[in-house]
N, CA, C and O atoms as a Maestro MAE file, in Angstrom:
{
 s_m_m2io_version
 :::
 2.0.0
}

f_m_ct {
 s_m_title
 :::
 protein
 m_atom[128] {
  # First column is atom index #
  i_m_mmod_type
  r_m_x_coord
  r_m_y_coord
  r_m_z_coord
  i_m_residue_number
  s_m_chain_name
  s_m_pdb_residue_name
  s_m_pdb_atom_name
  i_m_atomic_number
  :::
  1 25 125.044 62.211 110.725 1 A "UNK " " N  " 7
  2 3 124.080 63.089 111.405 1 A "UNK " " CA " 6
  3 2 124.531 63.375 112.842 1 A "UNK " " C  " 6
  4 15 124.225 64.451 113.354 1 A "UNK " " O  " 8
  5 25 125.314 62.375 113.582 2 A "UNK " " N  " 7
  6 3 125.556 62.711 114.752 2 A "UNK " " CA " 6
  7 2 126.543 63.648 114.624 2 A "UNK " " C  " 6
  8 15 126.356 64.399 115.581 2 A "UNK " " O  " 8
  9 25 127.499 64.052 113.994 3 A "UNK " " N  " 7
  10 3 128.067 65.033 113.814 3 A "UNK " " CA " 6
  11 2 127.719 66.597 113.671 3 A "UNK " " C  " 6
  12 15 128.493 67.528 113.897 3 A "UNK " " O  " 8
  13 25 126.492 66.670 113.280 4 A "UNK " " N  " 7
  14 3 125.526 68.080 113.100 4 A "UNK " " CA " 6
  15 2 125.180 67.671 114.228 4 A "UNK " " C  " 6
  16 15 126.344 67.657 114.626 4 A "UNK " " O  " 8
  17 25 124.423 67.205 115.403 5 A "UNK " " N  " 7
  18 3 124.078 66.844 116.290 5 A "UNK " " CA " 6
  19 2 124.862 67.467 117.648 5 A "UNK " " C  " 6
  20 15 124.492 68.232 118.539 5 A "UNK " " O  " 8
  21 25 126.145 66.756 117.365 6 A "UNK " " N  " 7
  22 3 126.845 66.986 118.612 6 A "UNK " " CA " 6
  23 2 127.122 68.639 118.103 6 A "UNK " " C  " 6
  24 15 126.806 69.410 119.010 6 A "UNK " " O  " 8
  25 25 127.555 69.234 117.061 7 A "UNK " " N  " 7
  26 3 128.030 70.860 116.773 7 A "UNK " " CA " 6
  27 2 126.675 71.191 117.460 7 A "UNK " " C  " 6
  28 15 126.811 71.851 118.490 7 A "UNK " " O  " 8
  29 25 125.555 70.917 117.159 8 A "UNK " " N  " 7
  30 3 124.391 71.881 117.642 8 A "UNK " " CA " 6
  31 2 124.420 72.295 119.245 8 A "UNK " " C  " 6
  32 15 124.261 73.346 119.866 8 A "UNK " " O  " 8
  33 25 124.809 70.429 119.716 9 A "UNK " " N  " 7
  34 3 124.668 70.439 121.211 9 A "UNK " " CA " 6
  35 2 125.493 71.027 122.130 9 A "UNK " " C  " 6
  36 15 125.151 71.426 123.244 9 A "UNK " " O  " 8
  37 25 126.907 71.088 121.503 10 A "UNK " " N  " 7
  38 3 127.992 71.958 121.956 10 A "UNK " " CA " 6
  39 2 128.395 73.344 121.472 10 A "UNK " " C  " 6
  40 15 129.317 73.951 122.016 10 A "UNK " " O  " 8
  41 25 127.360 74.093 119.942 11 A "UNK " " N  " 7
  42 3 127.595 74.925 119.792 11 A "UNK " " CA " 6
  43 2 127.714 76.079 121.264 11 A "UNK " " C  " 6
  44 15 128.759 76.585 121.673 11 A "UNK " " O  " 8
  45 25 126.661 76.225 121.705 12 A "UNK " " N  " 7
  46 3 126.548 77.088 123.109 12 A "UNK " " CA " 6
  47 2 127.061 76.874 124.182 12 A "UNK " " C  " 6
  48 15 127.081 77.606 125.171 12 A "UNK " " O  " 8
  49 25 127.735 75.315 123.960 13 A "UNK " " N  " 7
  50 3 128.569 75.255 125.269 13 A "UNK " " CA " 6
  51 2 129.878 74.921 124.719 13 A "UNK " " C  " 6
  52 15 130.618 74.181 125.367 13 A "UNK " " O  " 8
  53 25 130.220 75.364 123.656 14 A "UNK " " N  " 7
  54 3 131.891 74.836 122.702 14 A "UNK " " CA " 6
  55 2 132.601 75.072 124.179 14 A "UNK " " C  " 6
  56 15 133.362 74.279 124.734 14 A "UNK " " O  " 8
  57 25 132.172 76.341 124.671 15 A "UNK " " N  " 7
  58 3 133.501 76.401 125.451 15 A "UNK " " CA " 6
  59 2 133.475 75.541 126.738 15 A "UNK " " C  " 6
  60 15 134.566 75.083 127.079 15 A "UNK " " O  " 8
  61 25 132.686 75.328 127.301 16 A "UNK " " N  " 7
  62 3 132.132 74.237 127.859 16 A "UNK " " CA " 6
  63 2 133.152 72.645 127.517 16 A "UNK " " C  " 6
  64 15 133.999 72.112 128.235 16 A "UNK " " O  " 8
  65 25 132.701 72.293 126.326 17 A "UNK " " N  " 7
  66 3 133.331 71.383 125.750 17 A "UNK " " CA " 6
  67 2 134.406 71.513 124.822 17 A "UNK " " C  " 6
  68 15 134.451 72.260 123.845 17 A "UNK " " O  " 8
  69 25 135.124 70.843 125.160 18 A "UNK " " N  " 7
  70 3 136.257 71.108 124.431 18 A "UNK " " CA " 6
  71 2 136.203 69.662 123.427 18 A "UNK " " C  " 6
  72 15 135.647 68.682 123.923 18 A "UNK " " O  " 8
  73 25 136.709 69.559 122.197 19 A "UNK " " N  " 7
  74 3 136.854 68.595 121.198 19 A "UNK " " CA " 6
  75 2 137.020 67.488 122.031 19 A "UNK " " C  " 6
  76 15 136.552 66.432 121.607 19 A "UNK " " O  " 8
  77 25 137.488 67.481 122.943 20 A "UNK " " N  " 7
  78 3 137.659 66.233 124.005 20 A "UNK " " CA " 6
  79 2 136.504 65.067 123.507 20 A "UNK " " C  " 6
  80 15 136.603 64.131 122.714 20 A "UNK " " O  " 8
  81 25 135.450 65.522 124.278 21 A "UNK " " N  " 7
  82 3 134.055 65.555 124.137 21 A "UNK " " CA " 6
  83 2 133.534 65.348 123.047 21 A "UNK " " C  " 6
  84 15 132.405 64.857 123.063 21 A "UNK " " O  " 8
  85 25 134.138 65.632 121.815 22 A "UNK " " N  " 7
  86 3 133.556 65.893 120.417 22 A "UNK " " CA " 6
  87 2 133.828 64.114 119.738 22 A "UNK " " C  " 6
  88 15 133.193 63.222 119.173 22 A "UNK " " O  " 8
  89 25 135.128 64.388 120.232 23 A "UNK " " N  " 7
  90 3 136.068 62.793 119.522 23 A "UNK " " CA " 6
  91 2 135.493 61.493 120.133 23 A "UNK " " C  " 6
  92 15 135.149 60.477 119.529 23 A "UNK " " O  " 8
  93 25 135.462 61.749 121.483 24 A "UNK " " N  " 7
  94 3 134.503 60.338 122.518 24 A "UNK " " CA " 6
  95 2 133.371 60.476 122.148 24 A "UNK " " C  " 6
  96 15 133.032 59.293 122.187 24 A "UNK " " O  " 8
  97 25 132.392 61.072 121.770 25 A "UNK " " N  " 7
  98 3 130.800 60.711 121.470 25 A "UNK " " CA " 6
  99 2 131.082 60.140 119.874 25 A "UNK " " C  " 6
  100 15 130.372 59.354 119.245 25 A "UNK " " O  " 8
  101 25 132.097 60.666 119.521 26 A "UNK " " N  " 7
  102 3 131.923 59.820 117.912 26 A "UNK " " CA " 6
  103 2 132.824 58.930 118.064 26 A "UNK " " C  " 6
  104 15 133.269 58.804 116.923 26 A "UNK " " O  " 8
  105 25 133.384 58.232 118.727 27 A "UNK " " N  " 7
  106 3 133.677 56.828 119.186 27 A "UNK " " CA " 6
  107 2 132.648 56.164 119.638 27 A "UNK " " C  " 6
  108 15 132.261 55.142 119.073 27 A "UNK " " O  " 8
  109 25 132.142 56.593 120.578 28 A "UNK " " N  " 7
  110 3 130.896 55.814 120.791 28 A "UNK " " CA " 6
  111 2 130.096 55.948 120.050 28 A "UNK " " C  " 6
  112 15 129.810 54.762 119.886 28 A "UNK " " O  " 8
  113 25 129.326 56.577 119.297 29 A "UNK " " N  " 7
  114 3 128.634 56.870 118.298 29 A "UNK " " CA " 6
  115 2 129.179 56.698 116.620 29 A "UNK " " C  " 6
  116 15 128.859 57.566 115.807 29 A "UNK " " O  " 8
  117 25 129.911 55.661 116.254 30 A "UNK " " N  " 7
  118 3 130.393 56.184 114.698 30 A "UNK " " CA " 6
  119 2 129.535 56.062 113.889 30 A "UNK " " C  " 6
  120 15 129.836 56.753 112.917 30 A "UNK " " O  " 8
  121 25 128.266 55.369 113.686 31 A "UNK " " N  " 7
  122 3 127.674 55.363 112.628 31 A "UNK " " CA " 6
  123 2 126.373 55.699 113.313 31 A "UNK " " C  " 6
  124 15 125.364 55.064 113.004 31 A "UNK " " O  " 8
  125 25 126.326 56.636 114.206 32 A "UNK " " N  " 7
  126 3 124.646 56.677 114.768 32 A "UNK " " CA " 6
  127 2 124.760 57.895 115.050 32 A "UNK " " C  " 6
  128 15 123.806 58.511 115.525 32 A "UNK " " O  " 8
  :::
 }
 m_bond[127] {
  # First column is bond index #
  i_m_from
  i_m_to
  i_m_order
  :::
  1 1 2 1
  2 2 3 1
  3 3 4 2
  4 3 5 1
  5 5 6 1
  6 6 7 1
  7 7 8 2
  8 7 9 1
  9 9 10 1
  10 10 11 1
  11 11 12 2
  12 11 13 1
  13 13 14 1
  14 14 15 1
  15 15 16 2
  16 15 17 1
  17 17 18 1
  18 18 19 1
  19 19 20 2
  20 19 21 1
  21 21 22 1
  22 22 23 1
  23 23 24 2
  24 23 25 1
  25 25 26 1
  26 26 27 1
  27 27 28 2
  28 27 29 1
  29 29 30 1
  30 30 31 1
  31 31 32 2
  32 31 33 1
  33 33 34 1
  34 34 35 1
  35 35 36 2
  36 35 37 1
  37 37 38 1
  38 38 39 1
  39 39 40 2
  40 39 41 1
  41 41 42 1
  42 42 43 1
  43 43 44 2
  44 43 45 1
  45 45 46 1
  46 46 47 1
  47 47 48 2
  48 47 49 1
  49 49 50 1
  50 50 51 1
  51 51 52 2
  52 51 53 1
  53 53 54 1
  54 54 55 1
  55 55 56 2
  56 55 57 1
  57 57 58 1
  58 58 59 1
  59 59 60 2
  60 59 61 1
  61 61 62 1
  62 62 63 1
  63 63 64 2
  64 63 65 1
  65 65 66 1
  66 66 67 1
  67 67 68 2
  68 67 69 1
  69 69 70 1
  70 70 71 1
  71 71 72 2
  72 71 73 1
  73 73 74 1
  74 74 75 1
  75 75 76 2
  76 75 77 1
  77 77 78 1
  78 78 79 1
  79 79 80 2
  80 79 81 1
  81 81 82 1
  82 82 83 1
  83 83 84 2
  84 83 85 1
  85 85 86 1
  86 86 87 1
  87 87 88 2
  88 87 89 1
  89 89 90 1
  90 90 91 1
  91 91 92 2
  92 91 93 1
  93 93 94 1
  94 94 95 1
  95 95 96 2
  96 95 97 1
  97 97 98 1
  98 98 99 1
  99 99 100 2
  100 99 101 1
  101 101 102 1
  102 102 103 1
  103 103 104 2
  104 103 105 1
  105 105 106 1
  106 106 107 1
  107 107 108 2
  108 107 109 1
  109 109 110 1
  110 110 111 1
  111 111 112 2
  112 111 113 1
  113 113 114 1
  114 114 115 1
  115 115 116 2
  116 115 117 1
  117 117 118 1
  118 118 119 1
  119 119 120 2
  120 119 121 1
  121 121 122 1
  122 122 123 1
  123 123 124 2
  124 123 125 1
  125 125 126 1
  126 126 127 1
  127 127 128 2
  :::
 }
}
């Protein structure tokens, strides 16, 4: 779920965030 989560949260700012961002919250986050 955190994966639909973070796409939602960075959809409008993708460019904003770059996968950088994408890979470290699901390190910190892998099963939440």
């Amino acid at each position: 779920m955190k994966y639909r989560f973070m796409d939602i949260a960075a959809c409008p700012m993708c460019k904003h965030f770059p996968l950088e961002l994408y890979v470290i919250e699901t390190k910190e986050y892998p099963e939440r």
